[in-house]
C-alpha positions, 0 to 999 in steps of 0.5 A: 339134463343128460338122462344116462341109461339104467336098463343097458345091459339089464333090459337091453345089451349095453354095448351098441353093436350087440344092440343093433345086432338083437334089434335086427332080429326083432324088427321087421325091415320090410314090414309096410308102414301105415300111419298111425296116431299113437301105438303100444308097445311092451317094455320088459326085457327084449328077450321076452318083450322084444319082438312084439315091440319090434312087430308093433315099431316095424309098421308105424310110418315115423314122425320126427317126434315121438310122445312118450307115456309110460307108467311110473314103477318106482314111485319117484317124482311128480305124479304126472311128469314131463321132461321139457329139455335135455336129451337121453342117451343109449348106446346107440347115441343121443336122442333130444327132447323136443323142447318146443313141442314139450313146453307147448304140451306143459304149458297148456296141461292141467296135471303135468309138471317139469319133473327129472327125477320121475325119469331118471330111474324108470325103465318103461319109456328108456327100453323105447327108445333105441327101436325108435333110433333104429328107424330115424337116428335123428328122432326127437321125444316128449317123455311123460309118466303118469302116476295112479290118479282117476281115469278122468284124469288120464283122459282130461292128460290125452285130450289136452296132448291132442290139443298141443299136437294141433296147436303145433300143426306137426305130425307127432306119434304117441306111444304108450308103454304098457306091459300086461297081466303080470305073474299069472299062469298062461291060460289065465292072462291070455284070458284077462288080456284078450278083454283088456285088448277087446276094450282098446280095439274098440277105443273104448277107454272108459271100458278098459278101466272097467275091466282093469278094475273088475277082472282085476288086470295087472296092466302095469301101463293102463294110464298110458293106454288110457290118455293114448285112447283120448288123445287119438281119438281128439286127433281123428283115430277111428279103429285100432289093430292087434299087431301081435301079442305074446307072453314071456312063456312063448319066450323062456317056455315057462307057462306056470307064471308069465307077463303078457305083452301087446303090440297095437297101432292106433289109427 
């Protein structure tokens, strides 16, 4: 399958010079990179969420591969989708899907299934994918959605990813796309972020579904940071670092009702 693109022009500019033009001002070309196990980033429009997700993306030394986790908006499809061939396009080009890398994943997972139809409309893995070929041209990625099920089944998703990405014996970066509180005033989901942020520093999954239920958290992407936490830390992660966070008052200086954004590196 050829995914075509449905946040071009909406999300992101549709054509490729203004593309590179906007993520020139969003990434940081001289920014060090360390190496990490996985990272979040934000997946609203790049003018609200685009310079945490360039700050975060600016810092991760690449891997050829990226794992993709992103949260199902629109209902469609498998609950836990992969997609195992094809490639996705942008306006910056074409990327493939690590089919290798894909097959050994499903193959040797409890909850994932071959879906397309989970992919084709979601916007939270797509808005990624041109930071990353940014970076690398030739980069490849495994696309995955998960929908709401218990966390144990997130969990079980990431130990058994980390498991595939040893079998593999290839350096491979997972990426969680999360957006967090959502519509609430400034001070209210800075406050609700800050406890979200809290449990993933301390790699604490388990935690961040607590409070995610308990302070009622609006993290659209809390399955993905969830599965991200387990598989990391199967890999060998032992700390995580806030990059940046902001909200999309800092952008439309609107603070009465904002979406919260977080760059954090797993590593």
């Amino acid at each position: 399958m050829i995914r075509e693109p449905i946040a071009a022009g909406q999300f992101y500019p549709g054509s490729s010079g203004g593309l590179r033009k906007m993520l020139e001002s969003m990434v940081d070309d001289r920014a060090e990179k360390v190496k990490a196990f996985g990272l979040i980033s934000p997946h609203a429009g790049y003018i609200y969420s685009g310079m945490v997700a360039g700050a975060v993306i600016s810092k991760v030394k690449f891997t050829d591969t990226f794992v993709m986790l992103g949260p199902n908006h629109t209902g469609q499809g498998r609950n836990f989708s992969i997609m195992t061939e094809g490639s996705w396009i942008t306006p910056l080009g074409e990327v493939e899907i690590d089919g290798v890398l894909a097959k050994q994943i499903l193959a040797s997972s409890s909850y994932l299934q071959e879906d397309q139809e989970a992919h084709q409309y979601e916007h939270s893995l797509e808005v990624q994918v041109p930071f990353l070929q940014y970076f690398k041209a030739d980069v490849r990625i495994v696309p995955i959605i998960l929908a709401q099920a218990r966390g144990g089944v997130y969990k079980k998703i990431g130990k058994e990813l980390a498991g595939s990405i040893k079998e593999s014996k290839r350096q491979v970066t997972i990426l969680a796309s999360s957006d967090m509180t959502h519509y609430e005033p400034q001070e209210s989901a800075r406050k609700k972020d800050n406890k979200a942020i809290e449990a993933i520093l301390n790699l604490d999954e388990d935690e961040l579904l607590r409070r995610v239920a308990d302070l009622d958290i609006s993290m659209c992407g809390y399955a993905p940071v969830v599965a991200l936490i387990s598989a990391a830390k199967e890999l060998g992660a032992t700390k995580a670092e806030l990059v940046k966070y902001q909200t999309s008052g800092d952008a439309s200086g609107d603070y009465r009702s904002v979406v919260g954004y977080a760059g954090i590196l797993l590593k």
